[in-house]
Each structure stands twice: as C-alpha cells, then as structure tokens.
KOLDREN-78134 format. One line per field, with one value per residue (C-alpha): y, z, x. Coordinates in steps of 0.25 Angstrom, whole numbers, always signed. Example, Ala and Ser with C-alpha at 12.3 -4.5 7.8 and 13.67 -1.06 7.14 Angstrom:
// residues 2
py <- -18, -4
pz <- +31, +29
px <- +49, +55
***
This chain:
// residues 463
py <- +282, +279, +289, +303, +300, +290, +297, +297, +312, +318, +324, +332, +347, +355, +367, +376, +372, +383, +377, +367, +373, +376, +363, +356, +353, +351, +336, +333, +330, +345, +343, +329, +326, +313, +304, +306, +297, +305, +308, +293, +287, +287, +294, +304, +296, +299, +305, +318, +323, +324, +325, +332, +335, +330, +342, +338, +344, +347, +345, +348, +340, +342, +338, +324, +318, +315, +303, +294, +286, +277, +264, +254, +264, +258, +244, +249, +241, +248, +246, +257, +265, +268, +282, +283, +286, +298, +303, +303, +314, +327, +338, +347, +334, +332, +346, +344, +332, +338, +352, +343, +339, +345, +352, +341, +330, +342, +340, +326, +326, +334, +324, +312, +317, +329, +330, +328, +339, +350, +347, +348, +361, +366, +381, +380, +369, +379, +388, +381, +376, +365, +361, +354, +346, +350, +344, +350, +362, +371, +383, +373, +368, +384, +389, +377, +376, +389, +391, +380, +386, +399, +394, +401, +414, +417, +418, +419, +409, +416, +401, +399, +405, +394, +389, +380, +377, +372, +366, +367, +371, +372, +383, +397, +410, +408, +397, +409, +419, +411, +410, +424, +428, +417, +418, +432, +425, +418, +420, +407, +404, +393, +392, +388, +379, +386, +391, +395, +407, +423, +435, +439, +428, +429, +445, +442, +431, +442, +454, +446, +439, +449, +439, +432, +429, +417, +415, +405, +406, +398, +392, +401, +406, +417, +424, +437, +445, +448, +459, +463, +463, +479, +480, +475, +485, +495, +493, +494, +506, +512, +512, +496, +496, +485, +475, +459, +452, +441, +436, +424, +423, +411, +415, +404, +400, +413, +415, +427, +434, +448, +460, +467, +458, +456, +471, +470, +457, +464, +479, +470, +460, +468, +458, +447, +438, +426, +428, +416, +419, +405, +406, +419, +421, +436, +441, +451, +459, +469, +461, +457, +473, +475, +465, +471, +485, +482, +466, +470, +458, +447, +434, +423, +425, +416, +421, +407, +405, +420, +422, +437, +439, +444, +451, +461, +456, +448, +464, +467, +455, +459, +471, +460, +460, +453, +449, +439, +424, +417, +419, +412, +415, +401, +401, +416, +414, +430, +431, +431, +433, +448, +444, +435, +447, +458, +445, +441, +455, +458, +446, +439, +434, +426, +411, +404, +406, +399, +404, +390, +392, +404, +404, +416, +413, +410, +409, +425, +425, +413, +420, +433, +424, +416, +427, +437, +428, +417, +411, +407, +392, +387, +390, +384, +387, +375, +377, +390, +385, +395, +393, +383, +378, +393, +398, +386, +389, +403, +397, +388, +398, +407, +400, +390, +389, +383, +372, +368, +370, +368, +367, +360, +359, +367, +364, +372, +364, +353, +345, +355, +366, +356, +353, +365, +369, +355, +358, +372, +372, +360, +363, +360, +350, +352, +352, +351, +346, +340, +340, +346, +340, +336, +323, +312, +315, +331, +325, +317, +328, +336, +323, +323, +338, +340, +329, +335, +337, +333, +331, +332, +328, +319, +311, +296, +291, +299, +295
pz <- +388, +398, +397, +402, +413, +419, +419, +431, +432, +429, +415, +405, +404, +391, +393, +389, +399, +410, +420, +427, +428, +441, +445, +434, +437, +426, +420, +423, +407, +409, +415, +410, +395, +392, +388, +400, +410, +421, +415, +411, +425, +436, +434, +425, +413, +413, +400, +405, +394, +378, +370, +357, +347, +360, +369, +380, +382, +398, +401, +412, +422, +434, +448, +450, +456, +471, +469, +457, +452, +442, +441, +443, +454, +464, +464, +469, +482, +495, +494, +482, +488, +501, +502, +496, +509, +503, +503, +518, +519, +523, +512, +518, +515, +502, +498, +503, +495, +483, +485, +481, +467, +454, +445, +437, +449, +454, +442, +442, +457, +455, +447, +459, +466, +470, +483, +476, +465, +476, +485, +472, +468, +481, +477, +486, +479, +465, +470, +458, +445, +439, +425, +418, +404, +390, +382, +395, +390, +398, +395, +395, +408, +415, +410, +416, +429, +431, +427, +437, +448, +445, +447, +463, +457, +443, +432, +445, +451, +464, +471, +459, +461, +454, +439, +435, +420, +417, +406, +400, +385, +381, +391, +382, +384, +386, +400, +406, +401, +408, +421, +422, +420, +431, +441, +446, +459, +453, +459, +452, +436, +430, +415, +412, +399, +394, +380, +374, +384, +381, +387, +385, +393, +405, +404, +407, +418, +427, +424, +429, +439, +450, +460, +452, +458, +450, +435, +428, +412, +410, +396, +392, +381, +373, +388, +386, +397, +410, +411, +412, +401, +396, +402, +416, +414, +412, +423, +434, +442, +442, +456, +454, +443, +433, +441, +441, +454, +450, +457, +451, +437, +429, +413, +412, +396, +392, +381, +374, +388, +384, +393, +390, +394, +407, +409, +409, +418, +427, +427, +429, +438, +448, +461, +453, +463, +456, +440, +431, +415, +414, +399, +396, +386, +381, +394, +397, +407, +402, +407, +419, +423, +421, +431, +442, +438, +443, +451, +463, +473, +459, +470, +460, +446, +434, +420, +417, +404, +401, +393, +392, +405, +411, +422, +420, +422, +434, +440, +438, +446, +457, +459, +466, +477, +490, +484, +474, +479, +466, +453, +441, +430, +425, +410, +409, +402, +402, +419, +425, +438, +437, +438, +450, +457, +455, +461, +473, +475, +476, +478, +491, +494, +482, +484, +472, +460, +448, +436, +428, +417, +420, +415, +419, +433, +440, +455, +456, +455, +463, +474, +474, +474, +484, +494, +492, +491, +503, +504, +490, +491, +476, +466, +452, +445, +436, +422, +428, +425, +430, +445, +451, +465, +470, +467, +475, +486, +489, +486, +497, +506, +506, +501, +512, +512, +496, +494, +478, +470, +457, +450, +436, +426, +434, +428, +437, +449, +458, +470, +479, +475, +480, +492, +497, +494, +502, +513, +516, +510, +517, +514, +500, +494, +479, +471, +456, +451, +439, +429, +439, +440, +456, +461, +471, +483, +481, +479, +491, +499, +496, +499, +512, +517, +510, +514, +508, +494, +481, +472, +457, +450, +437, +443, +443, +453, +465, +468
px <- +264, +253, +242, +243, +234, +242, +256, +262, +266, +251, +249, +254, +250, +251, +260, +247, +240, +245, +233, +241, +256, +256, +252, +264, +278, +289, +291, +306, +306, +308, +322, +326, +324, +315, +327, +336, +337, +333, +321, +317, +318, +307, +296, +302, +300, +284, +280, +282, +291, +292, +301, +302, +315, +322, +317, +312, +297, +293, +279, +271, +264, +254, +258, +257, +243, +244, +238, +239, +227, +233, +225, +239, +244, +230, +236, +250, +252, +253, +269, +270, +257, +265, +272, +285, +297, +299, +286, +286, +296, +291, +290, +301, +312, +306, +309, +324, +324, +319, +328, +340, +334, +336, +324, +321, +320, +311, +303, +302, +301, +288, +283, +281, +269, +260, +269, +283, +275, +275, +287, +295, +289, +292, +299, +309, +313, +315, +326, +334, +332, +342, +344, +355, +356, +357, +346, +335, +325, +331, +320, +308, +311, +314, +301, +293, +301, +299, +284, +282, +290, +283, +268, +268, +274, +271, +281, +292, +300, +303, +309, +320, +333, +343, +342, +354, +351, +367, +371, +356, +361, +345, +345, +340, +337, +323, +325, +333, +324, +313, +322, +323, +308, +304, +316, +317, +324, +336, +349, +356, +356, +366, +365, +378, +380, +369, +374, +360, +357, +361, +364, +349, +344, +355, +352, +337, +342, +350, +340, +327, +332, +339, +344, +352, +368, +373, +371, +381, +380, +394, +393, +384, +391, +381, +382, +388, +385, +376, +367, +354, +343, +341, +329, +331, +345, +334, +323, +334, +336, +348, +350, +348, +359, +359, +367, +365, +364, +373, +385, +390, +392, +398, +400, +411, +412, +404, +414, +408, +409, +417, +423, +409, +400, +410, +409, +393, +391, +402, +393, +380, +386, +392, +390, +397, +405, +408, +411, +416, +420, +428, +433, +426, +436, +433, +434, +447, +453, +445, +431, +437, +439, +426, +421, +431, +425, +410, +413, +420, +415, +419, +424, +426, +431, +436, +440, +447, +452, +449, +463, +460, +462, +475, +482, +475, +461, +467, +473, +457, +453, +461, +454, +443, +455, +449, +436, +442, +442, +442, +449, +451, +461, +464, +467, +471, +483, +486, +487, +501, +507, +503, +489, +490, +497, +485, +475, +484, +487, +471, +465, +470, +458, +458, +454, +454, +464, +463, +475, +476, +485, +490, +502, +509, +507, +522, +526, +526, +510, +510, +517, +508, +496, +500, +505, +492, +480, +486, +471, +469, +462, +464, +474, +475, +486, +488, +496, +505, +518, +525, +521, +531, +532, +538, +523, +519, +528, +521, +506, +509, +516, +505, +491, +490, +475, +476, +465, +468, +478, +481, +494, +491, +501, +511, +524, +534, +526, +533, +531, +539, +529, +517, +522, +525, +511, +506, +514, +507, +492, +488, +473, +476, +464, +468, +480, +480, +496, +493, +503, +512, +527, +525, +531, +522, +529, +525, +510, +512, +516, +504, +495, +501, +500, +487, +479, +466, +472, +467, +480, +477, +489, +496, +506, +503, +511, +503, +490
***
C-alpha cells in the first residue's frame, strides 16, 4: 500500500479520537464488504477497509482536501486539470442527482472531493437510510451513520424518517436500539428478514419513536408482539393512553404470533389500517375478534394460509363493513360459502378478494359476491373446484369493472365460462387459466375482446 500520506481519500482516524468526527464521513467499506465487486472498483478499492475474521471493520476518514498536492498529480497535462462536466452543474442539480442514490454510493460519493463531501451530506438528502445484504455489519454501520448525521443536533437525527435494513440477518438488538435512541422522527422502519431482533428491541423502536406509521418485521420470527416498553407505558398520561401511532404493519412469517400477542398489538394499535399475518399460523378466530374489537378503520387485511381461520373469523371481519377494501383468505381451508356471504353482505365496497384454495367455495358464494360487492377489481379464486362456469356467469353479470382474475386449477371451468366473462368485463388486464380445461378458440375470444389482457395459461397450441 502506498503511505498513508499519499492516499487518495485522506487519512485514517482512530475511533478514540472523537476531535475530528464531525468533520469525517463513513468509508463505503461500511456498506460494501472488501471483497465485493462494488467495493473493488473505482475509487472504492482505497485502503479504507480491514478485514478481520471475515467482518468487515468501518473506519473513518476526514473530508477530502480541496486541493491535492501529490508530487505526480503537478505533471498532469492541462487535459486531466480541466473541470470535469459534471462539476459545472449548479449544487441544486447535484443534490437532485445525488437524492436518487442509495446510502452506500452516498458514502462513497462523499469520498471525491471537499464539495462532493458537503453536497452529499446535505440533510435533506438523509430522510432515508438503506441497507441490504447478509454478510454487512448492520449495527456498526447504524451507529456511525447516525453519529455523523447527528453532528448539527447531538445524539438526534431530527432529518431521518426512513430506515430500510431488509434482509440484513447481522441486524441485532443493539442496531435498532440505536435507531431508536437517535431517530425520535421515524415514521418508516423495514427490518424484514431480520431474524436476530426481539420483542424488546421492537418494544423500544415504537415506545421512543412517536411518529412512527409503517414498520415491517416479516421474517422476524422471535417477534411476538408490539407494544410499549413498561416504562414508556408508565410515563404516559392517562388521558394520552398507551396507544402506538402505527398504521401499517406487516408481521408476515411471524410464526410464533398467538391470539394474545394479537389482542395486545390490536389494544396498542388501534389506528392500524393495513395488517398483513401471511402464515401466521397460531392465529384463530379468536385473534381476529380481538383486532375487530379495538381496529375499526383495518382497510387491507391478509391472514393467508392461517388454517385456523374460519367462517367465523370471516363473520368478525365483516363487521369492517364499508371500510374493507382488501381481503385475503387464500389457504384457509376451513372458509366456505357461509363466509363469503357475511363479507359480501357487509363488505360491498370490497376491492380485492384473494380465497386461493378455498375449497368450500361453489357458485352460490360466487353468486352473493358477485351481486353485493359489483366493484370488486381482482379476484382470485384458483384451486376452488366447485366454482364452475354458473359462478362465472353472475361474476360477469355483476363485476363489470374486474381488472385480474384468476382461475387456477379450476376443474369445473370451461371456455364458455371465459367467454362470457370476455364478453362483459372488457377492462380485463389479467387472467390466470392455468390448468384449466378451456379450448384456443375461448382464448381467442378473450384475446379479441379484451385487447389489454395478459393471458396466463397451459395450453401449447395458443400462443
């Protein structure tokens, strides 16, 4: 390596030596390991990084010089002195550019000159954080991004409403712990994938950051619950109440989810508008009473592949009535025509209707659907071999504003049915007959009348 005087990026600082933080920026080793091909082309390859045990180490550098007095750099010709073209753009264009970037071209973006250094700093360019890949230090890289964002407003980052940390498996405890002593202002937090994280951690995310509306802990399996830590529970008021902020909530493939921790998200979570518990498997009817109990305004709901789940649950869900515009029961091997009834009764405003699998849907629910909820836009009811083309008959009777539909593995399904619903829902842009017994001339048909239509389908001979 050359000498450390002579590195193109400044030098290295110790992480004791707190003097000259404010004036440092991350090395994009933070955010890309050594060995990655990201990391290793352009200037990026600059000894900025270690590693040790296959870890990579973030060290911190100073702002680059503005002028650079290296010896070989004097005999550059006047072709590589003269100002690069996208130097003369103004700063305002340069912060547009740099707003489309990810963190770690941030970083490394920083890195190019003292100008670059303070454009890419800019805080208005730090609403959102991003960080994606397995093998990053998750934790490392929070605490020094944040520590350099908070250098205007100690130990805050009042800018920083986003963090999107998916699929980041090194992700621990202590990165969101640090997230929530530093981001008071969140509103947005995506951690799913991240398998390592507990309750405790999420309890201190929701409990010191009031604003938050959107938190995604799919995958996070050791997530049990949401609520707030004892002592924020504490320090509230009564006439506060100990309610969460939050609005959207993903919890897909939270498999240790129960009925009682469903109970506490919905008493804490009360403005929920958009709940997702995909394969939440322990969850029951039971659960889903409670969430109707203290979530009234609940818009988008999914308890896919929850085979606990019944009529029952769905003649609780129906108590959303109007408010309901999505609905996903796809996998719930218990629901039949009963529940499709209690929903169309209710729910005619419903949009979306996902029962995949279902098998104990027929024509009879078909019918009711169709006939109480005519502005329903997608319906997937692939793998229901009881529906046939009568079912079909009254969908396109009744649903003329249907965009998608899928039909999957519907045996009882034929090309009569499919024209019928060409020859009425001429919006139609998806339809799913895969496995389906339906002839080329019905595709055909459908091709014809429904120009717009994507046709997914099994059959070799139409194409």
């Amino acid at each position: 390596h050359p000498p450390a005087a002579h590195r193109n990026h400044g030098f290295c600082l110790p992480d004791s030596d707190l003097s000259m933080r404010t004036l440092s920026t991350p090395s994009p080793a933070l955010i890309f390991p050594p060995n990655s091909p990201g990391f290793q082309n352009g200037r990026g390859s600059s000894t900025s990084s270690s590693s040790v045990t296959g870890e990579t180490v973030a060290m911190v550098h100073s702002p680059p010089p503005t002028r650079l007095t290296h010896p070989l750099i004097r005999l550059a010709s006047k072709h590589q002195k003269e100002q690069a073209n996208i130097d003369r753009l103004p700063d305002h264009s340069m912060l547009h550019i740099f707003s489309f970037l990810p963190t770690n071209q941030l970083c490394r973006c920083a890195r190019v000159c003292r100008r670059w250094y303070n454009l890419a700093w800019d805080p208005r360019l730090w609403r959102t954080i991003r960080l994606t890949g397995e093998t990053i230090n998750v934790d490392r890289a929070l605490k020094v991004l944040t520590r350099r964002l908070c250098q205007d407003t100690p130990n805050v980052c009042l800018m920083l409403e986003t963090v999107i940390v998916s699929g980041c498996r090194r992700l621990t405890d202590r990165g969101l712990y640090t997230i929530a002593q530093c981001c008071p202002e969140l509103r947005r937090l995506e951690v799913s994938g991240c398998y390592n994280i507990s309750n405790e951690a999420v309890f201190d995310v929701v409990s010191l950051c009031p604003n938050l509306e959107h938190l995604d802990v799919s995958g996070c399996s050791k997530v049990t619950c949401i609520s707030l830590t004892r002592e924020a529970s504490i320090k509230l008021s009564p006439l506060h109440g100990k309610q969460i902020s939050i609005r959207y909530l993903d919890m897909t493939d939270c498999f240790v989810l129960e009925d009682e921790g469903l109970h506490t998200i919905a008493a804490h979570c009360t403005q929920l508008t958009h709940l997702y518990l995909r394969r939440c498997v322990r969850i029951t009817d039971e659960g889903l009473r409670y969430l109707m109990i203290y979530c009234p305004s609940v818009k988008e709901l999914s308890v896919s592949d929850c085979r606990f789940v019944s009529d029952f649950g769905l003649r609780e869900i129906a108590k959303l009535e109007s408010r309901l515009r999505y609905l996903s029961v796809a996998h719930c091997g218990r629901i039949t025509d009963v529940g499709i009834r209690y929903v169309a009764k209710y729910c005619s405003k419903l949009r979306y209707l996902n029962a995949r699998g279902c098998e104990g849907i027929t024509d009879h629910g078909l019918e009711y659907l169709a006939k109480n909820c005519t502005k329903l836009k997608s319906l997937d009811i692939g793998k229901c071999p009881l529906v046939s083309d009568t079912g079909l008959e009254f969908l396109a009777l009744n649903c003329f504003n249907l965009k998608r539909l899928s039909l999957k593995s519907c045996e009882s399904i034929t090309g009569q049915g499919l024209q019928i619903v060409a020859a009425n829902c001429f919006d139609l842009q998806m339809l799913n007959v895969q496995d389906c017994e339906v002839s080329v001339d019905a595709l055909r048909f459908v091709k014809r009348h429904c120009k717009r239509c994507i046709i997914e389908h099994t059959n070799p001979a139409f194409f």
